[in-house]
Biotite code that builds the C-alpha atoms (Angstrom):
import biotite.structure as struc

atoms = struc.array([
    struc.Atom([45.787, 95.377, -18.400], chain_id="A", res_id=1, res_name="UNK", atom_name="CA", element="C"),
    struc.Atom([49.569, 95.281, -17.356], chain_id="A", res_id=2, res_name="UNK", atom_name="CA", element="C"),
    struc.Atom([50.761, 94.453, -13.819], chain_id="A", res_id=3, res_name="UNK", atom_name="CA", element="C"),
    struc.Atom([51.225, 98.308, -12.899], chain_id="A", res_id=4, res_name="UNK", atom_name="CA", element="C"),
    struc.Atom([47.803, 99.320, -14.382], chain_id="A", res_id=5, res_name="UNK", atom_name="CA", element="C"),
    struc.Atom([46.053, 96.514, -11.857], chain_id="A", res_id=6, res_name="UNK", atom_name="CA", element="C"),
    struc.Atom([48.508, 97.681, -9.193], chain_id="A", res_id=7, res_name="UNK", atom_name="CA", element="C"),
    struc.Atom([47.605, 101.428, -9.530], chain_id="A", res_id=8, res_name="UNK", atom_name="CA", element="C"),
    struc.Atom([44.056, 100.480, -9.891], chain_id="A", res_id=9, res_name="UNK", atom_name="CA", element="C"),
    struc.Atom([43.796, 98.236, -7.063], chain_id="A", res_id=10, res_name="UNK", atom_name="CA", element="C"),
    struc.Atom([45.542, 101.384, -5.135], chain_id="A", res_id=11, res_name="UNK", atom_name="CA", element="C"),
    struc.Atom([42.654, 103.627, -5.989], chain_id="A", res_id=12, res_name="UNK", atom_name="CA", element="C"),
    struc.Atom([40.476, 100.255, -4.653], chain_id="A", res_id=13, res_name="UNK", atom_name="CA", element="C"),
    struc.Atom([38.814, 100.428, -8.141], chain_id="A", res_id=14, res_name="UNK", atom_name="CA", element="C"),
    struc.Atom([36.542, 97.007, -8.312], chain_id="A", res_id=15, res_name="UNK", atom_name="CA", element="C"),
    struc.Atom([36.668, 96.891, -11.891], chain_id="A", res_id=16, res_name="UNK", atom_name="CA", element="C"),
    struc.Atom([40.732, 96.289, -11.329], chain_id="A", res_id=17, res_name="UNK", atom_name="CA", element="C"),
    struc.Atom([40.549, 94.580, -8.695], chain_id="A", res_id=18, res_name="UNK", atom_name="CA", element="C"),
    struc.Atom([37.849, 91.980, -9.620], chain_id="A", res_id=19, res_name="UNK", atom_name="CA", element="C"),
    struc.Atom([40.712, 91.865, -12.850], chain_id="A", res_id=20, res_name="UNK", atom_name="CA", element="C"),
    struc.Atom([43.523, 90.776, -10.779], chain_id="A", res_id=21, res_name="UNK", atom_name="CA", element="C"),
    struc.Atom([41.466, 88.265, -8.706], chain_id="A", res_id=22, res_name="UNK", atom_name="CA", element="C"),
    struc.Atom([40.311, 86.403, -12.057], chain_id="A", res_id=23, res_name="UNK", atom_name="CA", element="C"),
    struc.Atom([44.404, 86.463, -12.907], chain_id="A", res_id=24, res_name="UNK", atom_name="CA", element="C"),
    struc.Atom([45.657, 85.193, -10.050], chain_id="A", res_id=25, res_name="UNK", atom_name="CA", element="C"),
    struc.Atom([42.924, 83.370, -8.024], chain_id="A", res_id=26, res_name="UNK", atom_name="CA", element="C"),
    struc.Atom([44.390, 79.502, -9.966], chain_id="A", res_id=27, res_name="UNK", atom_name="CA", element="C"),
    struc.Atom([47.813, 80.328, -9.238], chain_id="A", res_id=28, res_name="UNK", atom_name="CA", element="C"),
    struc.Atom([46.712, 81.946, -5.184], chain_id="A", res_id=29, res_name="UNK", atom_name="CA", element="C"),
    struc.Atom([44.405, 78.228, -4.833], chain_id="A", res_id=30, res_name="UNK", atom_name="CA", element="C"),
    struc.Atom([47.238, 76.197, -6.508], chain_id="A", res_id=31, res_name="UNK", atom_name="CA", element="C"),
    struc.Atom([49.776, 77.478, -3.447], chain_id="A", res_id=32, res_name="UNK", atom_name="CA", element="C"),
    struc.Atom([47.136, 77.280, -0.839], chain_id="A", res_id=33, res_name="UNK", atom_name="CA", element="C"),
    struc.Atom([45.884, 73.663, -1.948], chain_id="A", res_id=34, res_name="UNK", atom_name="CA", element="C"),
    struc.Atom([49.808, 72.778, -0.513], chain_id="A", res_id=35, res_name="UNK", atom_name="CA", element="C"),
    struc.Atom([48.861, 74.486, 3.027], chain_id="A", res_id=36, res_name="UNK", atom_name="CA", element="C"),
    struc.Atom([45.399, 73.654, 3.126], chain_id="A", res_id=37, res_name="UNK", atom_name="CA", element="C"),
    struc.Atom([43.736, 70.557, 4.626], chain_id="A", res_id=38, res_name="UNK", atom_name="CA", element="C"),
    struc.Atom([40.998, 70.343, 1.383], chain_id="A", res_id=39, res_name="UNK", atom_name="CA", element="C"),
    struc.Atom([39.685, 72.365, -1.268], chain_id="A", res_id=40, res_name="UNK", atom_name="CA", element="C"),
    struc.Atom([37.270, 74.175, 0.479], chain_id="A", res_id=41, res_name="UNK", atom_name="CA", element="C"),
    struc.Atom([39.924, 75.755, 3.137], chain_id="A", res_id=42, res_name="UNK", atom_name="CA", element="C"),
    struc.Atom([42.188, 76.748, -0.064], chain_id="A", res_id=43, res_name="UNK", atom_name="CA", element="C"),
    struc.Atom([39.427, 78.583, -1.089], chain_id="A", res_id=44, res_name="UNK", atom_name="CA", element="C"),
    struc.Atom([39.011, 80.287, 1.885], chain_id="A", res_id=45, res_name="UNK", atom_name="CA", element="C"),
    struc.Atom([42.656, 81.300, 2.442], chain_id="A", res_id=46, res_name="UNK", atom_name="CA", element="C"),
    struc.Atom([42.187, 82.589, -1.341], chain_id="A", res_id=47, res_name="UNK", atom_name="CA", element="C"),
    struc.Atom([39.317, 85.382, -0.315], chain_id="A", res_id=48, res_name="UNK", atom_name="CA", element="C"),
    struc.Atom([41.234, 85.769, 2.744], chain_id="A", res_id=49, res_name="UNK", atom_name="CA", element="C"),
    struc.Atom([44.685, 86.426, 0.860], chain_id="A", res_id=50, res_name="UNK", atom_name="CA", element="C"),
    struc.Atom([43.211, 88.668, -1.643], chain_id="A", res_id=51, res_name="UNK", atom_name="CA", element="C"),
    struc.Atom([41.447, 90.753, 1.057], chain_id="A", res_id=52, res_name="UNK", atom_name="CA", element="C"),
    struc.Atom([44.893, 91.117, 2.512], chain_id="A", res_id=53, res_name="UNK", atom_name="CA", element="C"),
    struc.Atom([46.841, 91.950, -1.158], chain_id="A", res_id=54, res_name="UNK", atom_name="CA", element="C"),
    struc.Atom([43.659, 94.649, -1.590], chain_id="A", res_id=55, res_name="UNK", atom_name="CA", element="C"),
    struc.Atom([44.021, 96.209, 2.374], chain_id="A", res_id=56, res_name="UNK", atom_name="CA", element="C"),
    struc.Atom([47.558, 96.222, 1.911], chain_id="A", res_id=57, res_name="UNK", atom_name="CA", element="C"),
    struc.Atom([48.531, 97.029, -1.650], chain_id="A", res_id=58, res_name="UNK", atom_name="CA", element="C"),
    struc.Atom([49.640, 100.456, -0.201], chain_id="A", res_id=59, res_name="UNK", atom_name="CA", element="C"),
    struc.Atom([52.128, 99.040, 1.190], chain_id="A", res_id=60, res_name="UNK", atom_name="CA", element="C"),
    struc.Atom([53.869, 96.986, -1.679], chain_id="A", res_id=61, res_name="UNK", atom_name="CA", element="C"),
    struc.Atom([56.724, 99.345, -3.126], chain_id="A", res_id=62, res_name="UNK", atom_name="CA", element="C"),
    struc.Atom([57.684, 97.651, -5.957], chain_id="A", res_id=63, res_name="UNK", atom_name="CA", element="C"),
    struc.Atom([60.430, 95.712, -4.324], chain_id="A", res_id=64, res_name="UNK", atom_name="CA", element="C"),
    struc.Atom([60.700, 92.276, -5.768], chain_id="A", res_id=65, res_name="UNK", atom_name="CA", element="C"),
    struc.Atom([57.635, 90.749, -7.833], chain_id="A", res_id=66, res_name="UNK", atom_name="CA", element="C"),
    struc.Atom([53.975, 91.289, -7.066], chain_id="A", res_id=67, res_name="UNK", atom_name="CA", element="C"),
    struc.Atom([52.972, 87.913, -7.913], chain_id="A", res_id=68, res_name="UNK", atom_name="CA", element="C"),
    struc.Atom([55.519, 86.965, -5.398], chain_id="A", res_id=69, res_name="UNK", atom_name="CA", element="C"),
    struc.Atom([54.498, 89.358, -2.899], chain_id="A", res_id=70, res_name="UNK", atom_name="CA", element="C"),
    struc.Atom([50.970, 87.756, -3.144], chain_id="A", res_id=71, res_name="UNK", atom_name="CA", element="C"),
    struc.Atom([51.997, 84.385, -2.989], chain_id="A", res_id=72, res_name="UNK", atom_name="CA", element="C"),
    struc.Atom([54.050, 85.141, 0.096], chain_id="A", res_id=73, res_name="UNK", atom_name="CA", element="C"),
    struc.Atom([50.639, 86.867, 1.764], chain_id="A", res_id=74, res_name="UNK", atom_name="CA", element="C"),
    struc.Atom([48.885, 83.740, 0.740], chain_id="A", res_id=75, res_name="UNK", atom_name="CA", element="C"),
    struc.Atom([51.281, 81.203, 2.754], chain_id="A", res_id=76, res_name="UNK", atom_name="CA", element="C"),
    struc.Atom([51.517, 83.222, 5.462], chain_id="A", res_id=77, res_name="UNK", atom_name="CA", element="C"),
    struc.Atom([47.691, 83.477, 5.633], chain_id="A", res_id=78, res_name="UNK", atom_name="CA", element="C"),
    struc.Atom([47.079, 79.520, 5.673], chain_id="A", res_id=79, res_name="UNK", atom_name="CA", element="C"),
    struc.Atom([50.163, 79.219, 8.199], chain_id="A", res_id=80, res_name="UNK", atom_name="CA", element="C"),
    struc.Atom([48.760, 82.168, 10.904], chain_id="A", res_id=81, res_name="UNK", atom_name="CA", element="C"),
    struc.Atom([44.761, 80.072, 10.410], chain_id="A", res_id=82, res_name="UNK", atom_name="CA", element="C"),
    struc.Atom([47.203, 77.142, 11.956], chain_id="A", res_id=83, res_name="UNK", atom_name="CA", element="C"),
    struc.Atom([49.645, 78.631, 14.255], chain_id="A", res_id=84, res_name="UNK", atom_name="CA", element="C"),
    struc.Atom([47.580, 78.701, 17.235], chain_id="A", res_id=85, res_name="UNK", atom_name="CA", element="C"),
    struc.Atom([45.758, 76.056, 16.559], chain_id="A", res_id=86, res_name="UNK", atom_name="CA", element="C"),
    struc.Atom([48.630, 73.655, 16.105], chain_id="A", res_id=87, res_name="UNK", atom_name="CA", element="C"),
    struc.Atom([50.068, 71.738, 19.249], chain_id="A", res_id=88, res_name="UNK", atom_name="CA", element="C"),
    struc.Atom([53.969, 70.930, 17.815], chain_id="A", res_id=89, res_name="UNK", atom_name="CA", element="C"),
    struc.Atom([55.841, 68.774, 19.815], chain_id="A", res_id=90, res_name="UNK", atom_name="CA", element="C"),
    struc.Atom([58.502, 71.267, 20.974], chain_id="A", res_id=91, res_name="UNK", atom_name="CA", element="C"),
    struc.Atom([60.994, 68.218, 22.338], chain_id="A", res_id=92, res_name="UNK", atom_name="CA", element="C"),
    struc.Atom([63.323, 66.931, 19.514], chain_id="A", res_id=93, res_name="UNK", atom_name="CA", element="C"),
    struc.Atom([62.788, 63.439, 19.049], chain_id="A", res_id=94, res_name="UNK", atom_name="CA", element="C"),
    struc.Atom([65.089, 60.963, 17.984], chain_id="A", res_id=95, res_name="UNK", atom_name="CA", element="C"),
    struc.Atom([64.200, 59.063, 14.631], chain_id="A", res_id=96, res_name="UNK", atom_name="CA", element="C"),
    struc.Atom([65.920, 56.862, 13.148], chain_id="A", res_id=97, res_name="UNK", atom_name="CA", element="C"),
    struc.Atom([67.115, 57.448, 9.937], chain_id="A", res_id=98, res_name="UNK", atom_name="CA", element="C"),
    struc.Atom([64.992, 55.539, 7.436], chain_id="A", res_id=99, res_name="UNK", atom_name="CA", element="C"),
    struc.Atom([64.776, 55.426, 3.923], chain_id="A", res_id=100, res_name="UNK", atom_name="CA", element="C"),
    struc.Atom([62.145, 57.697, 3.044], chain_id="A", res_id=101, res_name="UNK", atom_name="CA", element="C"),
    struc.Atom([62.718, 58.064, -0.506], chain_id="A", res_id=102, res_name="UNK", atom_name="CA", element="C"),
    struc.Atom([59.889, 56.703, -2.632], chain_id="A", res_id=103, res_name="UNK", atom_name="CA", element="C"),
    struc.Atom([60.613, 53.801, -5.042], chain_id="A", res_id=104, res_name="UNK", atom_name="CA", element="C"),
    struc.Atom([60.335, 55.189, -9.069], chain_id="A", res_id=105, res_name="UNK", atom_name="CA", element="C"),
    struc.Atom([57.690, 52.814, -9.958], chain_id="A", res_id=106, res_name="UNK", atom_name="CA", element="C"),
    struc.Atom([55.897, 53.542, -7.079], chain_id="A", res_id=107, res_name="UNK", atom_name="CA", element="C"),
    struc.Atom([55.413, 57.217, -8.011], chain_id="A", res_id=108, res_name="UNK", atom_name="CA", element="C"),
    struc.Atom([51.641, 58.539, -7.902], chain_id="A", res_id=109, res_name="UNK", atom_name="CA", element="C"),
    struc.Atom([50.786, 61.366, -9.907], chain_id="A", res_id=110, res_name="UNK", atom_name="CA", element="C"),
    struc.Atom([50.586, 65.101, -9.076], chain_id="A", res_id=111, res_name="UNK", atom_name="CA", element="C"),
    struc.Atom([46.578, 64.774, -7.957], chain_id="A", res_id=112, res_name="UNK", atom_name="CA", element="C"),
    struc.Atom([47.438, 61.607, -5.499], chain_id="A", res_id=113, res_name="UNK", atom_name="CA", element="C"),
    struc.Atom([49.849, 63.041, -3.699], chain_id="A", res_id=114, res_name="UNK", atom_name="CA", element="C"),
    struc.Atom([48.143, 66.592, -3.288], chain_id="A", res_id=115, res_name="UNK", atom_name="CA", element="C"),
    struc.Atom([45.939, 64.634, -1.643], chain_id="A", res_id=116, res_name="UNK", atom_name="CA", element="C"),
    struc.Atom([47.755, 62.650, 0.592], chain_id="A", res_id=117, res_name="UNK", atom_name="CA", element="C"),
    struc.Atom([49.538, 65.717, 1.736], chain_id="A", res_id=118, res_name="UNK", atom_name="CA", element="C"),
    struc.Atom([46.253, 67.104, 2.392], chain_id="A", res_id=119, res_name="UNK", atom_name="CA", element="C"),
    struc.Atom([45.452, 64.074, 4.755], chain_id="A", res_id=120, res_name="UNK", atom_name="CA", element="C"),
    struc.Atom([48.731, 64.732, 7.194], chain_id="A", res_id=121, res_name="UNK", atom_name="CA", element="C"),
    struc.Atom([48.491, 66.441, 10.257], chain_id="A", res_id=122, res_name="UNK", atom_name="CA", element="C"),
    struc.Atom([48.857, 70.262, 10.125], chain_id="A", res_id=123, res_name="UNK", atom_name="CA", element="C"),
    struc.Atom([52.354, 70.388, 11.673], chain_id="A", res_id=124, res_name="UNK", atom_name="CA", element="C"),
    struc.Atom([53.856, 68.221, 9.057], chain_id="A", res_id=125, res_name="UNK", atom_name="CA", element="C"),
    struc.Atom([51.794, 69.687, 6.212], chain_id="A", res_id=126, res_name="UNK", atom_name="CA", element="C"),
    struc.Atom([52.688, 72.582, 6.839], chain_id="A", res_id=127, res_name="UNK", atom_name="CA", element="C"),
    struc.Atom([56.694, 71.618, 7.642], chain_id="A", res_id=128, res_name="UNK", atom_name="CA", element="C"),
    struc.Atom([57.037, 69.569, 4.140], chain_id="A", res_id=129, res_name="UNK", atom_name="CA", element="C"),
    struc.Atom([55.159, 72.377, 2.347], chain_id="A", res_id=130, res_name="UNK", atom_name="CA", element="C"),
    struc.Atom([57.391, 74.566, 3.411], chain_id="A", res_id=131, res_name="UNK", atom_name="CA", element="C"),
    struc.Atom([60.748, 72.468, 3.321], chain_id="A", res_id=132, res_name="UNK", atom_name="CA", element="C"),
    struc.Atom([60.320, 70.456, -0.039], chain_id="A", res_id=133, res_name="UNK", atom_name="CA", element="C"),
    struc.Atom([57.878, 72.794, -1.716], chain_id="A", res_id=134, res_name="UNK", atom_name="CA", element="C"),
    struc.Atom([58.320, 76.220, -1.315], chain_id="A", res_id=135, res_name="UNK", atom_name="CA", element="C"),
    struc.Atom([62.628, 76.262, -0.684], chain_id="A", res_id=136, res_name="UNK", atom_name="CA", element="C"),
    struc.Atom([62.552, 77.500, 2.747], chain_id="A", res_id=137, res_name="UNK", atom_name="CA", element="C"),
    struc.Atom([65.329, 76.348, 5.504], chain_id="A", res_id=138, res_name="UNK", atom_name="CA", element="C"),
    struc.Atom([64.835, 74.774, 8.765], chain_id="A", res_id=139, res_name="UNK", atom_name="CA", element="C"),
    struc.Atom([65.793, 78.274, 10.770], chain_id="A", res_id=140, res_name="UNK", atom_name="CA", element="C"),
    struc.Atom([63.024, 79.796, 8.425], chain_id="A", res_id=141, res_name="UNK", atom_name="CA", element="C"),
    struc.Atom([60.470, 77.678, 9.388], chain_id="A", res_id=142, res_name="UNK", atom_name="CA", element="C"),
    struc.Atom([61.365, 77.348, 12.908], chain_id="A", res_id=143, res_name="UNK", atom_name="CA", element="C"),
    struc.Atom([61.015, 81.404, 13.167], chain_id="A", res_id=144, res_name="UNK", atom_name="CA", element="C"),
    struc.Atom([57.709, 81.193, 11.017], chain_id="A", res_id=145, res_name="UNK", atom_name="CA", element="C"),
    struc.Atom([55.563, 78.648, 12.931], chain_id="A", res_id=146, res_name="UNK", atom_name="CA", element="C"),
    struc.Atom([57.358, 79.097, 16.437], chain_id="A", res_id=147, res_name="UNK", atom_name="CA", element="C"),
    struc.Atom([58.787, 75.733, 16.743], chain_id="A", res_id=148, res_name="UNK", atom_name="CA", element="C"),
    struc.Atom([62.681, 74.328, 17.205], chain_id="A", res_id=149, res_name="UNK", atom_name="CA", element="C"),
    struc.Atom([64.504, 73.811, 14.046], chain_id="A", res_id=150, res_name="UNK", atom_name="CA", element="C"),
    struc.Atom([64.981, 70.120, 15.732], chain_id="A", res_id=151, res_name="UNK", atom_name="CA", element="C"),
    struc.Atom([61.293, 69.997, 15.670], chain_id="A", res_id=152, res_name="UNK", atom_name="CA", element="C"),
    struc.Atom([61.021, 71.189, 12.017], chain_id="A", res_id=153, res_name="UNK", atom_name="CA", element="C"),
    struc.Atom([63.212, 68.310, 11.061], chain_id="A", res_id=154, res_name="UNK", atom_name="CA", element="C"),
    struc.Atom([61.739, 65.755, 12.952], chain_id="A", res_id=155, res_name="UNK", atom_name="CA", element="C"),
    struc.Atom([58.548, 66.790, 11.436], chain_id="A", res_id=156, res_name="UNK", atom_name="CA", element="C"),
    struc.Atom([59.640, 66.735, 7.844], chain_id="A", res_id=157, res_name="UNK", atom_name="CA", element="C"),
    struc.Atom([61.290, 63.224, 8.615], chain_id="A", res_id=158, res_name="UNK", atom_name="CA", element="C"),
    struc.Atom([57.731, 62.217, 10.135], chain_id="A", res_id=159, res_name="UNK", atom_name="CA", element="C"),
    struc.Atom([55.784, 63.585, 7.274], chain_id="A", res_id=160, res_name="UNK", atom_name="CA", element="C"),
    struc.Atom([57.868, 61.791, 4.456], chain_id="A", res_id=161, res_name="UNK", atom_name="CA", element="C"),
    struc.Atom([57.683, 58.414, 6.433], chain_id="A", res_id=162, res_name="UNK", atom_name="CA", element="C"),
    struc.Atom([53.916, 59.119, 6.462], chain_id="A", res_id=163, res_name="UNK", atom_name="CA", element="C"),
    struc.Atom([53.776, 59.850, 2.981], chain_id="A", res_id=164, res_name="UNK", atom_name="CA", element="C"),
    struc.Atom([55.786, 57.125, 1.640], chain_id="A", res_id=165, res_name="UNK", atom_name="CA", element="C"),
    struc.Atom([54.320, 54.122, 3.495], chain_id="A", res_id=166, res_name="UNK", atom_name="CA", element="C"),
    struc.Atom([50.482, 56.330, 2.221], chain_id="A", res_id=167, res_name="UNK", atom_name="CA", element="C"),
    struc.Atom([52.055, 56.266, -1.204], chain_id="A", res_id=168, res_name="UNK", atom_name="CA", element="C"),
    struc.Atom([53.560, 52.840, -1.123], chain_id="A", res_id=169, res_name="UNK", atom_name="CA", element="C"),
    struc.Atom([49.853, 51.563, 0.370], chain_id="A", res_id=170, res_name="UNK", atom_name="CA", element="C"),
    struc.Atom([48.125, 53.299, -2.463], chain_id="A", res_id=171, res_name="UNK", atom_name="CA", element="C"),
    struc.Atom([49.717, 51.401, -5.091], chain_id="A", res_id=172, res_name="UNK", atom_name="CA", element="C"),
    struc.Atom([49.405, 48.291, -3.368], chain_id="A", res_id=173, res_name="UNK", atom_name="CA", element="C"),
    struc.Atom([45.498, 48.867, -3.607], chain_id="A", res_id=174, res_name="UNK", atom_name="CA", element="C"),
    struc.Atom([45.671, 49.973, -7.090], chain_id="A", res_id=175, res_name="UNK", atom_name="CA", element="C"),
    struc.Atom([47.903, 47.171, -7.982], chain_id="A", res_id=176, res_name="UNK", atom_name="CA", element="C"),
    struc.Atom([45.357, 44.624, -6.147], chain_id="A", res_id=177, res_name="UNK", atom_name="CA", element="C"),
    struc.Atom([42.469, 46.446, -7.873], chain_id="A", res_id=178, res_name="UNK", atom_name="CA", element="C"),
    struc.Atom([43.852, 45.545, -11.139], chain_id="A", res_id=179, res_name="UNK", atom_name="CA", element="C"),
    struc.Atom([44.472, 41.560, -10.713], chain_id="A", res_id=180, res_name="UNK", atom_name="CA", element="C"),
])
């Protein structure tokens, strides 16, 4: 079935279609939300949540730009709104001092690792890298989507690299230690 077949389908709120597009898309839907998400099972859940809001509000996409990235857009915005009121960020700009936060090249884990320890970081700066480094948006865009400074959003990228490069830099140790 093409694209506009599941589209028109998923219009009339056919479940033949629609259970169609879910079994395309539901990888690529987790994939994003495992970025947002604190573990597997919440990715899962902003899936079914997502694709409830793609098949309530399919009416409403007009064609303009990509579907897939209409849906991937309704699935980030779905993990950030579970968070939004539930996340305390430190609306004060704090002053860090610029460190080296890049990660040495033969300290790099593999894709797996470091879903996982950006799983592990506090919402706020989960949500702030995912955003930043993962997904192209700016510092104004973020700031306007989670209701925090732009000060704030860079303090909290800044705090979530420094977090993930001394987790990164600790995991190897271990695994380095584990292998003597």
């Amino acid at each position: 079935m093409s694209i506009e077949e599941l589209i028109h389908g998923c219009k009339r709120q056919d479940r033949r279609v629609q259970k169609a597009l879910f079994l395309k898309y539901k990888d690529l839907l987790y994939n994003i939300s495992l970025k947002y998400c604190r573990n597997a099972t919440e990715a899962e859940d902003n899936v079914h949540d997502a694709f409830i809001t793609v098949f309530e509000k399919i009416n409403t996409y007009k064609g303009d730009g990509s579907f897939e990235g209409w849906m991937k857009r309704i699935t980030i915005f779905k993990a950030i709104d579970k968070f939004k009121d539930a996340i305390r960020f430190n609306s004060e700009i704090e002053e860090t001092a610029e460190e080296d936060t890049s990660i040495p090249e033969d300290h790099k884990p593999d894709l797996a690792e470091i879903l996982q320890l950006l799983q592990k970081l506090p919402d706020q700066y989960r949500l702030v890298f995912s955003l930043y480094e993962l997904d192209d948006h700016s510092h104004k865009e973020i700031s306007e989507l989670l209701g925090i400074s732009e000060g704030t959003s860079k303090s909290n990228l800044h705090r979530a690299k420094a977090i993930l490069k001394e987790r990164i830099l600790a995991l190897k140790a271990s695994s380095h230690n584990s292998m003597k």
